[in-house]
GUSETI-163890 format. One record per residue (C-alpha): y, x, z. Coordinates in steps of 0.2 Angstrom, whole numbers, plus 5000, padded with zeros to 4 digits. Each point is the difference from the previous one (the first is absolute). Example, Ala and Ser with C-alpha at 12.3 -4.5 7.8 and 13.67 -1.06 7.14 Angstrom:
% residues 2
497850625039;501750064997;
% end
This chain:
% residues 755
500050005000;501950084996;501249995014;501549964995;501850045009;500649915013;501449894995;500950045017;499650174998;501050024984;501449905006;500150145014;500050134990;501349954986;501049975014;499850175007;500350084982;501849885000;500450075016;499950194996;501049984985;501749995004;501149864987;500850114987;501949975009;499550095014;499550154992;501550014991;500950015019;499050125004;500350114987;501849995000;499850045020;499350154995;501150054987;501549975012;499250095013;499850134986;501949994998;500550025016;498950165002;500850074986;501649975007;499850025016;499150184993;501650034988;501149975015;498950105010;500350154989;501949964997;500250005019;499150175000;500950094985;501749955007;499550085018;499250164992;501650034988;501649895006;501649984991;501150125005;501649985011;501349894990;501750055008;501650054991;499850165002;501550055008;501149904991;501349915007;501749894993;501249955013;500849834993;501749935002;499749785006;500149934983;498350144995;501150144992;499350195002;501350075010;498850165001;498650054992;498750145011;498550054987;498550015003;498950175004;499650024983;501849944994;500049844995;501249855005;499249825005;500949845004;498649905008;500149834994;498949834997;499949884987;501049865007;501350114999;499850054980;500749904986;498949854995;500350104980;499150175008;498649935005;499549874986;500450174989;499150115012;498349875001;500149934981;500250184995;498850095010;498749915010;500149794994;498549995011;500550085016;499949845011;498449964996;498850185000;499350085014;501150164994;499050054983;499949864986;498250034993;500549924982;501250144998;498850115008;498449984991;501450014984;500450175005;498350065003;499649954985;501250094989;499450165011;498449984996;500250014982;501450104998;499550105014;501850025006;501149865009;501149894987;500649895009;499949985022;499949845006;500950055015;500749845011;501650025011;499050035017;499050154988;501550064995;500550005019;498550105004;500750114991;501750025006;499350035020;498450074996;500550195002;498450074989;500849884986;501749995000;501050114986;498250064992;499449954985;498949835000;499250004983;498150065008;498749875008;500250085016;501849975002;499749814995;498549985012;500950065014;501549924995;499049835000;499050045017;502050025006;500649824993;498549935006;500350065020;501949954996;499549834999;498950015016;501350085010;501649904992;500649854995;500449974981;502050015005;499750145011;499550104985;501249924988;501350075012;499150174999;500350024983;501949935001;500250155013;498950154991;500149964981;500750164993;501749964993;500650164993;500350185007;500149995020;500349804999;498549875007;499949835000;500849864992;501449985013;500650194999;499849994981;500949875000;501650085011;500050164992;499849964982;500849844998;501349975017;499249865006;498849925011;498349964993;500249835002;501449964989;499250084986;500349914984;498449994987;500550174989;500150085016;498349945007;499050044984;501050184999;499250015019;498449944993;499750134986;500750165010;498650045012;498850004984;500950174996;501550045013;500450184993;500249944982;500749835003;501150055014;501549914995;501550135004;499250114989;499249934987;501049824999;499349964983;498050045003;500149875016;501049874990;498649984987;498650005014;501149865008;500049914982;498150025001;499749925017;501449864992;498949974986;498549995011;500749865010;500449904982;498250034995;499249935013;501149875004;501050035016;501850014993;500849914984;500450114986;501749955003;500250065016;499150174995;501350034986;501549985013;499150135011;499750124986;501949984998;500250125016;500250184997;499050105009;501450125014;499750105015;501250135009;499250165007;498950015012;500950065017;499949965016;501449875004;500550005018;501049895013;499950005017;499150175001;500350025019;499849855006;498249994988;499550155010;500249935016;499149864996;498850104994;499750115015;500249815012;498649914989;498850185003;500249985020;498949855012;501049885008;500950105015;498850174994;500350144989;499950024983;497950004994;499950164989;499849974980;500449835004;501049924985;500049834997;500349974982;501149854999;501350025016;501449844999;501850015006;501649895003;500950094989;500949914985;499850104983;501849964992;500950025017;499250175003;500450054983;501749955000;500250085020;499450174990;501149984987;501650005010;499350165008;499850094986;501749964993;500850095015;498750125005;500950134987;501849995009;499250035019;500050175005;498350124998;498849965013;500749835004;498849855000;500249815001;498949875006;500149814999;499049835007;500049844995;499149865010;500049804998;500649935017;499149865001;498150094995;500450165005;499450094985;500750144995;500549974982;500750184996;499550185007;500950154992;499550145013;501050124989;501250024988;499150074984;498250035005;499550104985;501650125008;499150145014;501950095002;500349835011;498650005008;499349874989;498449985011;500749945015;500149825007;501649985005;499749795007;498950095012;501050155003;500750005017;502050044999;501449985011;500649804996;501850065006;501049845000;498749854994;499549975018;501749925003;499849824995;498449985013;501150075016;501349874997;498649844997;499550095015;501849995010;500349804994;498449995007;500350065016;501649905000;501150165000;501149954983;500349884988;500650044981;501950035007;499850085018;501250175001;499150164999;501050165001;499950144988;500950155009;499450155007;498450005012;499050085012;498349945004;499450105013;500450164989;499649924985;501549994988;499749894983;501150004987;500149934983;499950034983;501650094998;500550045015;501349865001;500249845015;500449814996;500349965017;499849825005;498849944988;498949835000;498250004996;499949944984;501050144995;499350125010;498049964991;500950004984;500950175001;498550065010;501250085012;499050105012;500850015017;500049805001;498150004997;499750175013;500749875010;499349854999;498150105001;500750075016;500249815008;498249954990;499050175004;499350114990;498349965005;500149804998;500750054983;498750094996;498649875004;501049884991;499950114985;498050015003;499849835002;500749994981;498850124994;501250165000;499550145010;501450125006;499350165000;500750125012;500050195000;498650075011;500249955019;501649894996;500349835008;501049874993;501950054997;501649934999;499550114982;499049884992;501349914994;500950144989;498250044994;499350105015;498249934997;499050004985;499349884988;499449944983;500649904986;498849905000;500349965020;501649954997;499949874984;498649915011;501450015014;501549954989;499049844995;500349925019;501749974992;499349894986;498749935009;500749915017;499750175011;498250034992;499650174995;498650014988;498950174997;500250034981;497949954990;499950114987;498249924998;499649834997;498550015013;501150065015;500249915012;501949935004;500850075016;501549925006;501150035016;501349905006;501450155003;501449915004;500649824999;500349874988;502149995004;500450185004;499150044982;500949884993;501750075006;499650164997;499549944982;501549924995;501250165009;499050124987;500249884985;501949975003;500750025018;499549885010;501749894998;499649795004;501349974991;499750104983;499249914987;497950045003;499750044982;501350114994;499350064981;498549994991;498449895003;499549955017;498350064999;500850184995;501150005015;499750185007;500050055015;500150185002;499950185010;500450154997;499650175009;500350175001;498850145012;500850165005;500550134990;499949884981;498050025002;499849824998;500949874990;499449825004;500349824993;499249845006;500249854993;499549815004;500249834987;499249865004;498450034991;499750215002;500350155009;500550144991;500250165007;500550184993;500050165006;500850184991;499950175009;498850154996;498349995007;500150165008;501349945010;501450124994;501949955002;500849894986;501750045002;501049854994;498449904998;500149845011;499549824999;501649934994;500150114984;498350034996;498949885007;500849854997;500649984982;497950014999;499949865011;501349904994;499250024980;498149985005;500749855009;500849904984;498450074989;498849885013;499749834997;500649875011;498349975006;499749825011;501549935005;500649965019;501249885006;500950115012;500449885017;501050075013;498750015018;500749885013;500050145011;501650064991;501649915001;501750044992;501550025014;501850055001;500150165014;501550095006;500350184994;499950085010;499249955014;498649934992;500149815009;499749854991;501449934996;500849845014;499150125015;501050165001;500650035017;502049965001;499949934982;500350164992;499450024982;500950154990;499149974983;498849844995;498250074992;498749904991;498250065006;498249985002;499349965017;498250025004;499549845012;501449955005;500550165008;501750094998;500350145011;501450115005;500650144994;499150145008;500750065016;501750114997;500149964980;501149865001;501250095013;500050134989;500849934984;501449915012;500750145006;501450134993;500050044983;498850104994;499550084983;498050004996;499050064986;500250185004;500150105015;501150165003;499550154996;498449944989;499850114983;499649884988;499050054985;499649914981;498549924995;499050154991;500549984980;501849925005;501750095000;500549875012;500349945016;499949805006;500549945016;500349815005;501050025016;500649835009;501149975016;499649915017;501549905011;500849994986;501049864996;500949934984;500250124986;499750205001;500450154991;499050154995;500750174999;499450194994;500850155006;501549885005;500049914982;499649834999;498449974989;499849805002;500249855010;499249835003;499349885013;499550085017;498149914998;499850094982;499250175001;501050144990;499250094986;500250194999;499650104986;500250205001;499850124987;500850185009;499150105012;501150035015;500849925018;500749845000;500949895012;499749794999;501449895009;499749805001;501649905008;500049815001;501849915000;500550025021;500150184993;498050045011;499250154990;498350105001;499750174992;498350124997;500050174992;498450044991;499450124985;499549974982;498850164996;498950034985;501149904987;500950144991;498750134988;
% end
């Protein structure tokens, strides 16, 4: 009998066989699992070895090499410092580069820069190619980040490309480029390393020292000129060869036609442009102050300078076309100063502080006046620019107002014996016109009732350090000049005026922090303000001439021995300060600030701009009154009613003192001469033939009469001082007499007149 299967048992089994074959979608899953796990191994394996390579040979150090450019606020070089090997750099980025440089640059050289991984393997395989059967390279295929490569790649750069070597390792560098940096962060690479021509790198010094621009205002001829020159910088620079680097521009120009990127139209305007360039030089401004920037972005915050540091792009304050025009007007009088004799000015906004111009010297490419010496920082005698802070400093103390009587005369402060400038006394004076004149036996004076020592912290406080000679303590000195300082010290100082008391310390970078101080307050700077800009009369019109905003209040100074000559100057929107002398402090004779300094000051002052206006309102601190001269009461509270003379003057809080003890007794006594004491020698300014005294008369009263030597020489009211003018050496009698037939004499000497 034949057995046959089992029904069952071949149900069973189908059933099985069903189950070990898997449907045919499964098994395309599976493979493509595998084949993604295969991917992901040869990734992670190609990564593997990428990660490898670039830790067994690493890109070298990009840095600038030394390099360095020290810019003005607006991005002008001020100074270029060249790298080790010689080469000047301007680091910049591509927001900063005209739109028309970079579609050249990209459309030109690499239209596919955003989108490879630092080689483009159609051009590439194109390359190889043509090197395989012409066995030579014809054409490169090199992308911008190759080209890159090449630039910081030290084994590549300047030698010869054309072998497979060079091109692998050139490739291997785009490739760890892209690793290591992002797509604009090698765009700005190239913007700062593409050779431009000669010692020039990079778009943005190209861009300066060919065309006088920045690169962002670039117009399309210029951006395909800047383009085409790294292709061959030598043979297309284009100061030398003007005519080879306008028809590599037309080429780049007709490349942008051909594929599309700029209308015919516009490419025939460009073509238009002639292709000029000056040559090469170094263009300086600034030059001290981009040195001391330089050295001040080399240190740590509050450590010193890190050696070889040098950062390669270091910012200032400084405004290009103000510094220029500053330099300008020093160079158009540095030939009429005598040998040796420098000049120095400052410039600073008052309400940011910035410094705007810095001329350290005169001529800094001239070594006989000590060209190489900083003379904002140099410390020097300030000789009468102190003045204005001692009285802020009285009216705040309540000592004076504008019109309270000061005696110019002969006297003794403990053994010290001012005088002034040329040996002559006004007698009773008021302050207005002792600040004005800068009379100095009024101001020894007035330091001997506010001491030395508080005058001298004042000063601190403002940011000026009065540097005494060694183990000196403050003196009844400081204010004739006894104690050093620095230009610089004194334009932050001067600014208190302009600024409601508040010093400022001058920023000559943008980073640095501002530092204010309030020195003295918002009335007496006011006061003193208004006094230096036209005498400090109430009732004089406030703006006499000119715009308000060029209103100037100024200060002039003179040290000891014509070493120094000094003008500072306020408006309402800079300081401005100037300084004349030699730097190595040798006499000037006939050099002080009234001749020298501040026709500078005055011509630096109508070249500025007006700058951000400022209503100028009167401090409620200060308030106009009528006083009695010379007593120095208000007027309705003299004792017994007496008022000689009615004066208009600013008060400071309400407070109008006295006279100072004995000064008002001594003009109401007999008659008496002043302006010159018997028995002085009186001697001219050096460089005059001439001798000026204004002489006036105390007690007084009505009309008086002047005589010489017995002859009369003029006559006027007794309150009008006398003008003297003398011409002769020798000994000379003057004689005042007033109507009652009262007379006062002095005997004195005119020496050094006659050749």
């Amino acid at each position: 009998m034949e057995h046959g299967r089992n029904p069952r048992s071949q149900r069973q089994a189908a059933s099985l066989t069903a189950a070990a074959t898997p449907p045919a979608g499964a098994s395309r899953a599976r493979r493509w699992r595998r084949r993604g796990i295969y991917a992901a191994s040869v990734l992670f394996a190609l990564a593997a070895l990428l990660f490898a390579l670039d830790r067994l040979y690493p890109l070298p150090p990009i840095d600038s090499g030394g390099a360095a450019v020290v810019v003005a606020a607006d991005g002008t070089p001020l100074r270029n410092y060249p790298s080790r090997d010689g080469i000047w750099r301007y680091p910049v980025k591509p927001e900063q580069v005209s739109p028309h440089y970079l579609d050249t640059l990209l459309t030109y050289e690499d239209r596919w820069f955003y989108w490879h991984p630092g080689v483009n393997p159609v051009a590439l395989a194109r390359a190889g190619w043509q090197w395989a059967t012409n066995r030579r390279i014809v054409s490169g295929g090199s992308t911008l980040t190759m080209q890159v490569a090449r630039l910081i790649d030290p084994q590549l750069a300047g030698k010869p490309s054309r072998s497979m070597a060079a091109k692998l390792r050139q490739a291997w560098r785009a490739v760890q480029l892209e690793m290591h940096y992002s797509k604009d962060e090698i765009l700005s690479l190239y913007l700062t390393h593409a050779p431009m021509g000669g010692i020039v790198e990079g778009v943005e010094m190209g861009s300066r020292l060919w065309l006088g621009k920045p690169a962002r205002d670039l117009s399309p001829a210029e951006a395909a000129m800047l383009t085409a020159l790294p292709q061959a910088p030598s043979r297309l620079r284009p100061d030398r060869h003007p005519e080879a680097a306008q028809s590599a521009r037309d080429k780049v120009l007709d490349r942008m036609v051909e594929l599309g990127r700029w209308t015919p139209a516009d490419v025939a305007d460009a073509k238009i442009e002639r292709v000029v360039a000056p040559p090469l030089r170094a263009r300086w401004l600034a030059p001290l102050a981009a040195q001391r920037l330089l050295q001040e972005a080399g240190r740590k915050p509050g450590g010193p300078r890190r050696p070889g540091s040098r950062p390669p792009l270091v910012a200032s304050t400084l405004d290009a076309d103000m510094q220029a025009a500053v330099e300008r007007m020093l160079l158009d009088r540095v030939d009429n100063l005598p040998p040796k004799v420098s000049m120095a000015v400052l410039v600073m906004d008052n309400d940011t502080l910035e410094v705007k111009a810095y001329a350290g010297s005169a001529d800094f490419s001239d070594d006989s006046r000590y060209a190489h010496v900083d003379m904002v920082r140099g410390v020097r005698s300030p000789g009468s620019t102190l003045k204005p802070f001692l009285y802020a400093q009285a009216l705040d103390d309540g000592l004076i107002h504008s019109e309270s009587l000061l005696i110019d005369a002969p006297m003794s402060f403990g053994g010290y014996a001012p005088g002034n400038f040329q040996a002559a006394f006004s007698g009773p004076i008021s302050v207005s016109q002792a600040l004005q004149r800068s009379l100095n036996v009024p101001a020894v004076d007035l330091l001997d009732r506010v001491g030395p020592s508080r005058f001298a912290s004042v000063m601190l406080k403002g940011g000026v350090w009065l540097r005494m000679p060694a183990g000196a303590e403050p003196n009844l000195s400081l204010i004739l000049g006894g104690g050093g300082t620095t230009l610089e010290e004194l334009v932050g100082a001067y600014r208190a005026l302009a600024r409601g008391g508040v010093s400022g310390r001058p920023r000559l970078r943008p980073e640095q922090p501002r530092v204010e101080s309030r020195m003295i307050s918002a009335g007496a700077a006011w006061i003193v303000r208004d006094i230096l800009e036209g005498g400090g009369h109430p009732d004089r019109p406030f703006y006499q001439s000119g715009s308000p905003a060029r209103q100037l209040a100024w200060k002039t100074g003179t040290s000891f021995g014509f070493r120094d000559a000094w003008a500072i100057g306020v408006t309402d929107s800079w300081t401005i300060g100037v300084w004349v002398g030699r730097p190595d402090g040798t006499p000037n004779p006939g050099f002080f600030g009234a001749n020298v300094a501040a026709p500078l000051l005055q011509d630096i002052v109508a070249a500025l701009p007006e700058g951000s206006q400022h209503v100028r309102v009167r401090p409620e601190t200060v308030q106009a009154v009528v006083t009695c001269w010379p007593l120095g009461y208000k007027l309705g509270s003299v004792p017994l009613g007496e008022c000689p003379e009615q004066r208009a003057a600013w008060a400071l809080n309400e407070t109008v003192p006295p006279s100072f003890s004995g000064y008002a007794d001594a003009t109401q006594g007999p008659l008496r001469l002043g302006g010159v004491a018997t028995g002085s020698v009186l001697r001219p300014v050096p460089g005059s033939r001439q001798v000026a005294l204004d002489v006036d008369v105390q007690g007084a009263e009505g009309e008086v009469w002047w005589m010489l030597d017995g002859r009369v020489v003029g006559h006027g009211a007794s309150s009008h001082p006398f003008n003297l003018v003398l011409a002769q050496d020798g000994r000379y009698t003057l004689t005042v007499m007033d109507a009652q037939g009262r007379h006062d004499s002095v005997v004195f000497e005119i020496a050094g007149v006659t050749p």
